[in-house]
C-alpha positions as CSV (number, residue, x, y, z in Angstrom):
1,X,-5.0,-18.7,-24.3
2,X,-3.5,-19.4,-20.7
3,X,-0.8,-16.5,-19.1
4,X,1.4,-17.4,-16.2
5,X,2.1,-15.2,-13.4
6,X,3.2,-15.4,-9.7
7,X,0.2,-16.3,-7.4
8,X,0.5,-13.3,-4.8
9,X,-3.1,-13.5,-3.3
10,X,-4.9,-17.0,-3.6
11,X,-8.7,-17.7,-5.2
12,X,-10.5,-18.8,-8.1
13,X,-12.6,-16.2,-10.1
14,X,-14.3,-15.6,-13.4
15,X,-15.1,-12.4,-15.3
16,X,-14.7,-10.5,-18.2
17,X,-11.5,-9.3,-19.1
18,X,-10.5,-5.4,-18.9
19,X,-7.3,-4.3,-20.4
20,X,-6.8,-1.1,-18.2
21,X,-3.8,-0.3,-20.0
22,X,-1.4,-1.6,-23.0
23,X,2.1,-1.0,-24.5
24,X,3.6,2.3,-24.5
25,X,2.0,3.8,-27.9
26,X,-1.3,5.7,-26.8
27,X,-3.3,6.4,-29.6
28,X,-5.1,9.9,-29.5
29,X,-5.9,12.8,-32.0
30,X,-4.1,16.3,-32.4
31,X,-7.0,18.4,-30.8
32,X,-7.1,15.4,-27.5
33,X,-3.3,16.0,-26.8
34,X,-3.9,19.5,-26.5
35,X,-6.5,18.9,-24.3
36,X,-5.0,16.7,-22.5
37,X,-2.3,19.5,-21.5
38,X,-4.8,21.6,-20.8
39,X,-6.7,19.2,-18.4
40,X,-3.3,18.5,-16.7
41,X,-3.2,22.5,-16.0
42,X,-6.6,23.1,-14.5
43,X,-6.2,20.2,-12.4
44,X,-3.0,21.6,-11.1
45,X,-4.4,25.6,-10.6
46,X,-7.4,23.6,-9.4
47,X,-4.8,21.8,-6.6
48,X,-3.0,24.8,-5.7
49,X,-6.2,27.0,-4.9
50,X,-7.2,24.4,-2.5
51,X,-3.6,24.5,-0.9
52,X,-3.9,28.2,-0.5
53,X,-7.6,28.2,0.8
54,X,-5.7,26.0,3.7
55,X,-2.8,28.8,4.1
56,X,-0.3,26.6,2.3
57,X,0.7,29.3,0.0
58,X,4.2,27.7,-0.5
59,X,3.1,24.4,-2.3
60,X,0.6,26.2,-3.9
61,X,3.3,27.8,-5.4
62,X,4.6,24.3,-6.3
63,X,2.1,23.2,-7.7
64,X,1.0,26.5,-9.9
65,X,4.5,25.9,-11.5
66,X,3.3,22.8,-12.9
67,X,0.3,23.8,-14.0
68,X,2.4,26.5,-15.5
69,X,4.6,24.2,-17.8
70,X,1.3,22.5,-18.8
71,X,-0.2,25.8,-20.7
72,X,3.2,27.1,-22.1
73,X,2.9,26.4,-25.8
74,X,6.4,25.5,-26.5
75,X,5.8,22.4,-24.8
76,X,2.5,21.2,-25.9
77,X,2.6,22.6,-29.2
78,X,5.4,20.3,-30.7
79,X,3.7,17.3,-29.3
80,X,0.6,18.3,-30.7
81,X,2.7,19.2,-34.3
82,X,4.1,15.7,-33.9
83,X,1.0,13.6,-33.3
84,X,-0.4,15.0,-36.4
85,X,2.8,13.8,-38.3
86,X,1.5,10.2,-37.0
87,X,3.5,9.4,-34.3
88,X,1.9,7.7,-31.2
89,X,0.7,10.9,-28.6
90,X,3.0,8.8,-25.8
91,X,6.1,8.8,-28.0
92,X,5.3,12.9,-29.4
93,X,4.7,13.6,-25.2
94,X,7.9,12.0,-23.9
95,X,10.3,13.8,-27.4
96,X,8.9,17.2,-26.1
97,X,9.2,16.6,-23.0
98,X,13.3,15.7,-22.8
99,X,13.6,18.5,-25.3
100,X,12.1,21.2,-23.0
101,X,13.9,19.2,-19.5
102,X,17.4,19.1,-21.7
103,X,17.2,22.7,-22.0
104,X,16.3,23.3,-18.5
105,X,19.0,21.0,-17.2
106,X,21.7,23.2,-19.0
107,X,20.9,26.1,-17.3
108,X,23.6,27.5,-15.2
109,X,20.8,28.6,-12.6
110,X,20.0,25.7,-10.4
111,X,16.8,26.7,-9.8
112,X,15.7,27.0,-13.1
113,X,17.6,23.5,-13.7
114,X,15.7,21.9,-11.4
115,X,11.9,22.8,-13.4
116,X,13.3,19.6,-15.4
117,X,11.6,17.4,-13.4
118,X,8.8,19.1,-12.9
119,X,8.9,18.9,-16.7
120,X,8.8,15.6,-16.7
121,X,5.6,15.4,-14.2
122,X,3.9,17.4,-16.3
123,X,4.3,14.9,-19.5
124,X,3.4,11.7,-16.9
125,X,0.2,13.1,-16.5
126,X,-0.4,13.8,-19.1
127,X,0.4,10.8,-21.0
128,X,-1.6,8.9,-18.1
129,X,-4.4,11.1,-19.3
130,X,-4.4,10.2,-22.4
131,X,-4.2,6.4,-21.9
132,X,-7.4,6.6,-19.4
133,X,-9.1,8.4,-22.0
134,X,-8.0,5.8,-25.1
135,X,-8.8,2.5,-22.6
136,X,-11.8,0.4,-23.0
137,X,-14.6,1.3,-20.6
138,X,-15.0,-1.0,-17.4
139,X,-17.4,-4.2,-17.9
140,X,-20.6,-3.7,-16.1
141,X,-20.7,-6.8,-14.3
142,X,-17.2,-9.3,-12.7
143,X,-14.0,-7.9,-14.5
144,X,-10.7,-9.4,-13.6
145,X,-8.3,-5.8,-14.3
146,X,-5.2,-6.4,-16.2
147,X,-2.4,-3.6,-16.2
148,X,0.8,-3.1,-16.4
149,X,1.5,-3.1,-12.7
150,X,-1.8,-2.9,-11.0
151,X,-1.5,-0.3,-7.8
152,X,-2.9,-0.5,-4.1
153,X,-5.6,2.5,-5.7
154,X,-6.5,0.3,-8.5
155,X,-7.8,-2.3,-6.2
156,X,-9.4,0.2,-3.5
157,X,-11.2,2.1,-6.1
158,X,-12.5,-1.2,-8.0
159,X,-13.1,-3.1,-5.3
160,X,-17.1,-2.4,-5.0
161,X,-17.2,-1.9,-8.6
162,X,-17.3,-5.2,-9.8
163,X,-13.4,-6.3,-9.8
164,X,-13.1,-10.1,-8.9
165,X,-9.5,-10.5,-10.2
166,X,-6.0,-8.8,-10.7
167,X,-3.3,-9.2,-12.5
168,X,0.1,-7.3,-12.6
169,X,2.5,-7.4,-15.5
170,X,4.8,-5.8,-12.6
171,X,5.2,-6.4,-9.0
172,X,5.7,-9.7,-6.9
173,X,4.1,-11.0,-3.3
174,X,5.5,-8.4,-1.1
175,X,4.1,-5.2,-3.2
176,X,1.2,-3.5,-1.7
177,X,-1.0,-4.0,-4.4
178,X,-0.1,-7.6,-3.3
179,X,-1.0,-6.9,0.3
180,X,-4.6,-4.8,-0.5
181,X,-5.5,-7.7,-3.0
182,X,-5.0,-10.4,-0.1
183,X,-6.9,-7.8,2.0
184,X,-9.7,-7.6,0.1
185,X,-9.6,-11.1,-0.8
186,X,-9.4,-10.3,-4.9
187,X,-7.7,-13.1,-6.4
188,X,-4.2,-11.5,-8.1
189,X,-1.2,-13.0,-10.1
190,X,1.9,-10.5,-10.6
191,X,4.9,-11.1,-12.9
192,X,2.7,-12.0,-15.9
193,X,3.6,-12.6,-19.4
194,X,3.8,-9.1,-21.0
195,X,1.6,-11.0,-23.5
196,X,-1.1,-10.5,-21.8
197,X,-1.5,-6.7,-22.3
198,X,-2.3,-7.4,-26.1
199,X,-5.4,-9.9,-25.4
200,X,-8.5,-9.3,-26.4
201,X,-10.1,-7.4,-24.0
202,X,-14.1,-8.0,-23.3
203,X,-13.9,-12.1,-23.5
204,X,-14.5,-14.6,-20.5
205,X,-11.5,-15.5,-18.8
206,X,-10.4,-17.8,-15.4
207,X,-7.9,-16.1,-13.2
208,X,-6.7,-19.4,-11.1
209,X,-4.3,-17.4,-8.6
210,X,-4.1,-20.6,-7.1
211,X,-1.9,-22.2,-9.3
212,X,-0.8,-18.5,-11.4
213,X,-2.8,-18.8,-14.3
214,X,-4.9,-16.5,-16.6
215,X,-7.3,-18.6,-19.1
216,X,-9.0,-16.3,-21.8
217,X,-11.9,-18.1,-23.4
218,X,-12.3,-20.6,-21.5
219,X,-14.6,-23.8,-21.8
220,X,-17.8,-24.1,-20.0
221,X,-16.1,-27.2,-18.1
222,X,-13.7,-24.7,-16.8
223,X,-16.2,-22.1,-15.9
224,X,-18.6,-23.6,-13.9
225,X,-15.2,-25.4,-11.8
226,X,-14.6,-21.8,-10.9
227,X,-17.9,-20.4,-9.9
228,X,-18.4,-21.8,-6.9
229,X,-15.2,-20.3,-5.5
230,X,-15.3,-17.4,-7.3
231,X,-14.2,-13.8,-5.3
232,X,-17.4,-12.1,-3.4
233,X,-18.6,-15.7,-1.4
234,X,-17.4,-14.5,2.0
235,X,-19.7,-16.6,4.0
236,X,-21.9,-15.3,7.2
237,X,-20.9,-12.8,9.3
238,X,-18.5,-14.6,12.9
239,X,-18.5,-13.4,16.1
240,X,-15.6,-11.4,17.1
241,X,-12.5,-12.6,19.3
242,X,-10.9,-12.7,21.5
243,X,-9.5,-16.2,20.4
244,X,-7.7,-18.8,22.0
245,X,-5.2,-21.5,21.4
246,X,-6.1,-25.6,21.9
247,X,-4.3,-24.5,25.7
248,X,-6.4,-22.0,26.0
249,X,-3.8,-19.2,25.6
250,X,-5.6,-15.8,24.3
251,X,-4.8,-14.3,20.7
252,X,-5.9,-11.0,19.6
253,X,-6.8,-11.0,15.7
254,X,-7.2,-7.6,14.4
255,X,-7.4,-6.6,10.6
256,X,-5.3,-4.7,8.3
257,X,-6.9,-2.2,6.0
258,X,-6.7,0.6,3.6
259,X,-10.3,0.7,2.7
260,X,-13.6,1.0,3.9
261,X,-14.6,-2.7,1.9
262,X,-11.8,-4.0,3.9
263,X,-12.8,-3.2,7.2
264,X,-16.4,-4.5,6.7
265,X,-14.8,-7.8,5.8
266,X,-12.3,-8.1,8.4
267,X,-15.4,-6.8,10.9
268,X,-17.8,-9.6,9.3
269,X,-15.0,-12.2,9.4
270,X,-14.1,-11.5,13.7
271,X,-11.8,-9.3,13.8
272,X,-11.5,-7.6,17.1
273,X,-10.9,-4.2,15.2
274,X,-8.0,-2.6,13.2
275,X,-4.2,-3.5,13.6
276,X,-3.1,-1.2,10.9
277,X,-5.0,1.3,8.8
278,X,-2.7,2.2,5.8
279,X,-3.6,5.9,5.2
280,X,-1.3,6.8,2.2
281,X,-2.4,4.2,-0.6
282,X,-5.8,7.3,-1.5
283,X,-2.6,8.9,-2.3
284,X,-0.2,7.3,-4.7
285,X,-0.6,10.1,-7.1
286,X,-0.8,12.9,-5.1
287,X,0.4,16.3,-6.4
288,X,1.1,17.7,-3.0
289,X,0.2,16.2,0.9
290,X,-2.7,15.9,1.4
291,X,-5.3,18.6,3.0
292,X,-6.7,18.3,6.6
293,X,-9.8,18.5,4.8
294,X,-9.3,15.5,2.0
295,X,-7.7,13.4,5.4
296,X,-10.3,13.9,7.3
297,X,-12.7,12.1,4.0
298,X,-10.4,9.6,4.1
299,X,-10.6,8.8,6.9
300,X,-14.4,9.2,8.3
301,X,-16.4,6.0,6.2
302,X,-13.5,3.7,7.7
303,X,-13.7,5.1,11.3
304,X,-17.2,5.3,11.7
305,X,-17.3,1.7,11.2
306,X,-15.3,1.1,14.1
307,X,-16.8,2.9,16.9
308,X,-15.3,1.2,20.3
309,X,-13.1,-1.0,18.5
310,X,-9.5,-1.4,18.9
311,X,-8.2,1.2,15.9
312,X,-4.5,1.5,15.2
313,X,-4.1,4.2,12.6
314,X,-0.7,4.3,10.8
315,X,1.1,7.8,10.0
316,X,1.7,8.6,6.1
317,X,4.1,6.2,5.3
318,X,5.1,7.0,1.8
319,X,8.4,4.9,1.5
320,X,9.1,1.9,-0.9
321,X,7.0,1.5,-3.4
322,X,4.4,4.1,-2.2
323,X,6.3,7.0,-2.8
324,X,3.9,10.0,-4.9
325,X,5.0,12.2,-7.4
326,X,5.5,15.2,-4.9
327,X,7.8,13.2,-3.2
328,X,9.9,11.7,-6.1
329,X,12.5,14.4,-7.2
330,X,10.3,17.3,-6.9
331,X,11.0,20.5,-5.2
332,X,9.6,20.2,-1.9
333,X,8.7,22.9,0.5
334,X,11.4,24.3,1.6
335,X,13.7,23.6,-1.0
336,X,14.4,20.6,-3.5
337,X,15.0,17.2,-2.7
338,X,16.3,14.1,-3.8
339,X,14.0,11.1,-4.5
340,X,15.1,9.2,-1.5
341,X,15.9,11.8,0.9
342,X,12.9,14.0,0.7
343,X,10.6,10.8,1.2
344,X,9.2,8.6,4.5
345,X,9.1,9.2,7.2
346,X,11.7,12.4,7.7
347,X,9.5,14.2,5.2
348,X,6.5,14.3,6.8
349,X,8.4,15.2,10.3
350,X,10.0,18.0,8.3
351,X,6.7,19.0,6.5
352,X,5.4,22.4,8.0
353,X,1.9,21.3,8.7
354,X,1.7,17.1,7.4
355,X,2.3,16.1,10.8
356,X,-0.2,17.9,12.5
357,X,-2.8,18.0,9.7
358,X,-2.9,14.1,9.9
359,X,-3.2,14.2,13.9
360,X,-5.8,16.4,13.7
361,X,-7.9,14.3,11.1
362,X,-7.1,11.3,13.2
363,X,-8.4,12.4,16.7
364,X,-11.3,14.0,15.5
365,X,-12.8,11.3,12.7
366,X,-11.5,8.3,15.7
367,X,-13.0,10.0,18.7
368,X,-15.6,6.9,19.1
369,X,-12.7,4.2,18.7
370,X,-10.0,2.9,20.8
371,X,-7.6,4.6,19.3
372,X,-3.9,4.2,18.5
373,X,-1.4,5.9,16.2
374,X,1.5,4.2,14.8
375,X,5.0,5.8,13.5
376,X,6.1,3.7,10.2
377,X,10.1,3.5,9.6
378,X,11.2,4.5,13.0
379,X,15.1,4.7,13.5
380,X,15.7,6.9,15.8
381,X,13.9,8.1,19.4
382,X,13.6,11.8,18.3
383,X,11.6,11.0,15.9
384,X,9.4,9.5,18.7
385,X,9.8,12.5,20.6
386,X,8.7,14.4,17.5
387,X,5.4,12.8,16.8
388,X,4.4,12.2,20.9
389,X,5.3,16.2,20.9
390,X,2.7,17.2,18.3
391,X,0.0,14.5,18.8
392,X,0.1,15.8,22.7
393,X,-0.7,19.3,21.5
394,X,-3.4,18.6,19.1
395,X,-4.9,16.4,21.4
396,X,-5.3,18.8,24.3
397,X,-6.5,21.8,21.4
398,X,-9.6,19.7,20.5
399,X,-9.8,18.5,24.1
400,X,-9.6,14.9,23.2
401,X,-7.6,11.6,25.5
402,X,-4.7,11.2,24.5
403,X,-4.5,7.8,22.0
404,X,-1.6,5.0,23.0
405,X,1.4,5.9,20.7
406,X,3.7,3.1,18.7
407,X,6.3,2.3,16.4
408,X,6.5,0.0,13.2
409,X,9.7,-2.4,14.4
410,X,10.2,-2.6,10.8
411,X,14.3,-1.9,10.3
412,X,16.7,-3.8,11.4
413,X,18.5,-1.7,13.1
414,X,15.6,-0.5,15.1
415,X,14.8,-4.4,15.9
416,X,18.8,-5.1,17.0
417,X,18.0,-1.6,19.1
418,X,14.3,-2.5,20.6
419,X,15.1,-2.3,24.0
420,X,16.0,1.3,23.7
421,X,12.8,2.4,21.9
422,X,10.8,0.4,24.2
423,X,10.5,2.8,27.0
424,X,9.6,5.4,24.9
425,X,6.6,4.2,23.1
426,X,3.2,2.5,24.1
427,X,3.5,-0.5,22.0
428,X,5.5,-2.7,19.3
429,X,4.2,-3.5,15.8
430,X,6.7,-5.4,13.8
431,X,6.2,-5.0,10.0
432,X,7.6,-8.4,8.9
433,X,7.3,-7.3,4.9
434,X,10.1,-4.6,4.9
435,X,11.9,-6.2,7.8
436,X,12.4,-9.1,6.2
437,X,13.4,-7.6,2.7
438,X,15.9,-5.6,4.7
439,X,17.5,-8.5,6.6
440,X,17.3,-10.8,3.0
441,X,18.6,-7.9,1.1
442,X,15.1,-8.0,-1.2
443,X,13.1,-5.2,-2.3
444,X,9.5,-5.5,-1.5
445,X,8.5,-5.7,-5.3
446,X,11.1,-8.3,-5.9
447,X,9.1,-11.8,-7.3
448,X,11.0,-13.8,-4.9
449,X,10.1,-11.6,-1.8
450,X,7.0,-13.5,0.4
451,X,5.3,-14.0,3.4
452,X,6.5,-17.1,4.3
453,X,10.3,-15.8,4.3
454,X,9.7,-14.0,7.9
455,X,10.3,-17.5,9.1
456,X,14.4,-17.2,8.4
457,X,16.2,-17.7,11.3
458,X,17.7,-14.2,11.2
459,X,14.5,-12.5,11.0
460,X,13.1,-14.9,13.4
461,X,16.1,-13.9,16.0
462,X,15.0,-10.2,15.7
463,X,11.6,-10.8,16.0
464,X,12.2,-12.9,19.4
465,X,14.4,-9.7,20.7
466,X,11.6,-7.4,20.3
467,X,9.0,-9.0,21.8
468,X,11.6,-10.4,24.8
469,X,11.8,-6.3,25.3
470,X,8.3,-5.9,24.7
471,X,7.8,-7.9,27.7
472,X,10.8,-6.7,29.9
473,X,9.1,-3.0,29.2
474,X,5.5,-4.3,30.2
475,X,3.6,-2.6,26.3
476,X,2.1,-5.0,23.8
477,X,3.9,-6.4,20.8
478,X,1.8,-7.2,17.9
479,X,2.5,-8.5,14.3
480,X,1.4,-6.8,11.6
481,X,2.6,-8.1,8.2
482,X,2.1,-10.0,6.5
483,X,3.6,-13.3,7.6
484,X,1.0,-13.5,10.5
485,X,-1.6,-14.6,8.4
486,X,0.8,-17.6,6.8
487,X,0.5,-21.3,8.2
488,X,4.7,-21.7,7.7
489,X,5.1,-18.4,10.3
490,X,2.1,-18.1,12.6
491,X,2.9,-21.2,15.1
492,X,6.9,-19.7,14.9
493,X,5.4,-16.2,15.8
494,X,2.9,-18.0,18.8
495,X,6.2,-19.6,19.6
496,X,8.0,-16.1,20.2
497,X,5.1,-15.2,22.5
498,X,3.1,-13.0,20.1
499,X,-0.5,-12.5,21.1
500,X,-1.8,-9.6,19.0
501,X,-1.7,-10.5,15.0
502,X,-3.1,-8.2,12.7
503,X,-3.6,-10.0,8.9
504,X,-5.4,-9.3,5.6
505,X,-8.9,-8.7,6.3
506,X,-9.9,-11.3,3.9
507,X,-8.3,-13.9,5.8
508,X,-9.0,-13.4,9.6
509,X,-11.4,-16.0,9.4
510,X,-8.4,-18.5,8.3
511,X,-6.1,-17.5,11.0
512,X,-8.9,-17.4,13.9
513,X,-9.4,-21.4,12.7
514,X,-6.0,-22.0,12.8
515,X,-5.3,-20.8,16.4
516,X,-7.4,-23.0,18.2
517,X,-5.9,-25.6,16.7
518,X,-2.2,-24.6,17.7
519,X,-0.6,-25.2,21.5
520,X,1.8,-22.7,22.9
521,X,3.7,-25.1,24.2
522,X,4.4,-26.6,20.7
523,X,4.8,-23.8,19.8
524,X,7.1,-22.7,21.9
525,X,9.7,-25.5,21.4
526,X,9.3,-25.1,17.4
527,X,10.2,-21.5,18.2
528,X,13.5,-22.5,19.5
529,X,14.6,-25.1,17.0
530,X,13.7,-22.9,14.5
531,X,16.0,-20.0,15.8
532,X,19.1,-22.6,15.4
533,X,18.6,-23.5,12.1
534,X,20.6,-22.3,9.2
535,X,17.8,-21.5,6.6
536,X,14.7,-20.8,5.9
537,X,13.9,-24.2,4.3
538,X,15.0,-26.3,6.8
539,X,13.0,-24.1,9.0
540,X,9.3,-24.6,6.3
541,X,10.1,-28.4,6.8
542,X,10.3,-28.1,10.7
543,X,6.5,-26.1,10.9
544,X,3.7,-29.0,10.5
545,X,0.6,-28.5,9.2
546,X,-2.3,-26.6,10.7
C-alpha cells in the first residue's frame, strides 16, 4: 500500500515498519488500568522527592498533588469498573476523568477548581501509559516509526536505536520534530494519511521522503533502488571550516543540535562547532523543570564532545510547540497560570531557581568549549538585563570567564527594534522558523510553513535590518534556522552579509559545497532585487541554482 505525506526532511530508507501508536481505543485489562494509576503515582512521589532533595519543596508540592489524584480511588476505580464492562481503557480513563474535573470545576473555591487540570494530567499519563504498554515492541534491526505526531524525543531517543525513518500523522516542515529529523538526517514525511496508523505493523516498507511517500510491502525492485541511499551512509569524516565563497569571502558553518548523535555528525561533516544547542526537547514531558542535577546529564555527553569548539548553548525555550505539561495550564510555582502566559521565556525568568540552575549546568559541563549562551524569544532589554545579571553571578561563584551572551532575533518586533538590543548583547542569532511564521501569520506546525519561505521579501527586509545593526554595533550576526541550510535562501542570506550559518547537522556537508560555489558579489545584487519584490515566488524564480 503507498501513504502520502508532506516530505519535511529528504532521503530514501528501508525498514521494518513500527506502529508506535494507533487510534484512540487502547486495549488493556482491568488489573493493567489499575496499575497503570498506580505507576503514574510512584512516578510522580518519585519526582517530587527529587525536587525536595534539591530544596524545591514548592513544586514538590505540585507535583505530590498529582501523584495524589493518581491513588485516590474514586478516580481510578470507575475506570477500572468500566473497562471490565468492555469499554476501551482510553475511553473508561478520559469518562472518569471529566467526571472527577466537572466536579472540581464547580467548586466555588478556586483553588480547589483549579485541581481540574491537574486531573486531567493525571488521566494523559496515564492513558500514555497504557498505550506504551499495549504497542508492539521495537524491531531489532532499521524501523521507520509511525505515530500519530512523532515528537523531537521520539527521534533523539531512537536515533541510535535503529530508526532510519519517520513519519507523522501530525505536524508540517517547520515543527521540531521536522527540524531534529533534518538534524539527524532521518528521512521523515508529516501530514500522512491517518490510514496509515492501522497498517500492519512488522512488514518491509520504503519511506521515499523525497517525493512523500510510504510503500508497505514493497517489491524487491523497489528495495534494492532504495538501499543505496538509505539513512546511516554519512560518508568519511571532512575537515572542519572555516569556508569560503568562489571570492574568497569567509563563512562560518556551525551545527544545530539537540543530541549527542547530532553533534558527532555535524563534527564528522565540518562543522566548526555548535550554532545552537536546543536544551528543552529531553524535556517535552517534563512534570516539573528540570533539576541542576538531570541538566547537567543532559548536557555533559554533548559538551564533552566539543572541547575548544565554538559552543552556543540556547536557554530553555519551551514556547510553540515545545511547551511540557508543567507549563500547560498547570499551577506553577507561585501561583496558577494560564497555558500561554506561564510559558517561554517569562517563565523561566520568573522561575525561582530555572534560571540559575541552567547557568550553572552550562558553565560547569562547557568549561572546555568556547562558550556562548543564547536568550530565545527576547522582546524586551530587561529580560537581557535579567539573564546577563544571573549568568554574571554564577559565573564568578564557580570562578569561571564569563561566556559571550546573545539573543534569538526571532520576533518581529524585536527584528523592527534590533538596533536597540544591539548594544546590549554580544551577538545576533536570527531564528528564521518562528520569525517567519510570525511575519506570514503561520504557526510553526502549520503544513504550509517551510524553510524556503524566509526568502519573502518582508522577512528578508528584517533580516537585512538586523544584520545592518549587527554591523553598526561591531557583534556577529549569525543565522540559525532553518532557512540557512536551503539553496532558495542561503545566496539571499550571503547577499545580506551573513557570515556565520548554523544548519541541520546532517546537512553541513551540503551547505559547505554550496558556498564555495556562491560570489558575494552575486550575491549581493540578488539581495537587493530580491528585497523589492512583491512575493516570495517571484523571489524562488530570481535565486539560480547552486
Amino acid at each position: 500500500m503507498r501513504f502520502r505525506g508532506l516530505p519535511v526532511s529528504e532521503g530514501i530508507a528501508t525498514g521494518i515498519l513500527y506502529i508506535a501508536d494507533t487510534g484512540a481505543a487502547v486495549s488493556a485489562t482491568p488489573d493493567e488500568v489499575k496499575d497503570a494509576f498506580a505507576a503514574v503515582a510512584a512516578e510522580r512521589f518519585a519526582l517530587a522527592q527529587r525536587l525536595r532533595d534539591a530544596g524545591r519543596d514548592q513544586e514538590a508540592g505540585i507535583i505530590e498533588i498529582g501523584g495524589l489524584i493518581a491513588t485516590d480511588p474514586s478516580l481510578a476505580n470507575p475506570a477500572v469498573a468500566a473497562v471490565r464492562d468492555g469499554t476501551d481503557a482510553a475511553t473508561a480513563v478520559r469518562q472518569a476523568t471529566e467526571a472527577q474535573a466537572a466536579i472540581l470545576e464547580g467548586l466555588a473555591n478556586r483553588e480547589l477548581a483549579d485541581r481540574a487540570s491537574d486531573v486531567r494530567q493525571v488521566a494523559h499519563a496515564v492513558i500514555d501509559r497504557l498505550s506504551r504498554s499495549g504497542a508492539a515492541p521495537r524491531p531489532a534491526g532499521d524501523f521507520i516509526l509511525v505515530r500519530r505526531e512523532v515528537s523531537p524525543a521520539d527521534l533523539i531517543e531512537l536515533a541510535e536505536a535503529g530508526l532510519v525513518g519517520a513519519v507523522s500523522v501530525a505536524g508540517g516542515a517547520s515543527s521540531h520534530a521536522a527540524i531534529i529529523a533534518r538534524g539527524l538526517g532521518v528521512p521523515m514525511i508529516a501530514g500522512a494519511d491517518p490510514g496509515v496508523l492501522a497498517a500492519a505493523a512488522g512488514q518491509l516498507c520504503v519511506l521515499d521522503a523525497d517525493s512523500g511517500e510510504l510503500v508497505t510491502g514493497p517489491e524487491a525492485a523497489q528495495r534494492t533502488a532504495a538501499a543505496p541511499v538509505a539513512t546511516g551512509q554519512h560518508g568519511q569524516p571532512q575537515p572542519a571550516g572555516p569556508d569560503r565563497t568562489a571570492d574568497g569571502h569567509e563563512i562560518t558553518v556551525l551545527c544545530n543540535v539537540a543530541s549527542a548523535a547530532e553533534t558527532r555528525r555535524g563534527l564528522a561533516a565540518g562543522a566548526s562547532g555548535v550554532g545552537l544547542l536546543r536544551t528543552e526537547i529531553p524535556y517535552a514531558e517534563a512534570l516539573a523543570w528540570p533539576t541542576l542535577a538531570e541538566q547537567r546529564s543532559q548536557l555533559a555527553p554533548i559538551l564533552s564532545l566539543l572541547a575548544g569548539a565554538a559552543t552556543t548553548v540556547r536557554l530553555l525555550d519551551f514556547s510553540g510547540d515545545k511547551i511540557p505539561p508543567f507549563l500547560r495550564g498547570a499551577a506553577a510555582p507561585g501561583g496558577a497560570a494560564p497555558p500561554d502566559e506561564g510559558a517561554g521565556l517569562a517563565a523561566l525568568l520568573t522561575h525561582r531557581t530555572a534560571l540559575a540552575d541552567q547557568l550553572r549546568a552550562v558553565l560547569e559541563t562547557g568549561r572546555d568549549t568556547d562558550l556562548a549562551v543564547l536568550i530565545p524569544m527576547v522582546s524586551s532589554l530587561g529580560e537581557v538585563s535579567r539573564v546577563r545579571d544571573v549568568l554574571t553571578q554564577t559565573a564568578a561563584a564557580l570562578g569561571t570567564s564569563l561566556p559571550r551572551l546573545g539573543i534569538m532575533v526571532e520576533l518581529q518586533a524585536t527584528a523592527a527594534a534590533a538596533e536597540a538590543f544591539a548594544g546590549a548583547v554580544d551577538f545576533f542569532s536570527i531564528g528564521t522558523n518562528d520569525l517567519t511564521g510570525q511575519v506570514l501569520g503561520l504557526d510553526r506546525r502549520d503544513p504550509a510553513a517551510k524553510p524556503a519561505l524566509a526568502a519573502h521579501p518582508k522577512v528578508l527586509a528584517l533580516i537585512a535590518r538586523v544584520a545592518e545593526a549587527g554591523r553598526q554595533a561591531g557583534i556577529p550576526v549569525s543565522v540559525c534556522g532553518d532557512s540557512a541550510a536551503d539553496p532558495l535562501v542561503l545566496p539571499l542570506l550571503v547577499g545580506l552579509g551573513v557570515t556565520t550559518l548554523s544548519v541541520p547537522a546532517a546537512r553541513v556537508q551540503r551547505v559547505r559545497a554550496w558556498l564555495r560555489d556562491l560570489d558575494t558579489g552575486a550575491c549581493a545584487a540578488l539581495a537587493t532585487e530580491a528585497l523589492s519584490a512583491g512575493t516570495v515566488d517571484e523571489v524562488w524564480k530570481l535565486v539560480p541554482p547552486i
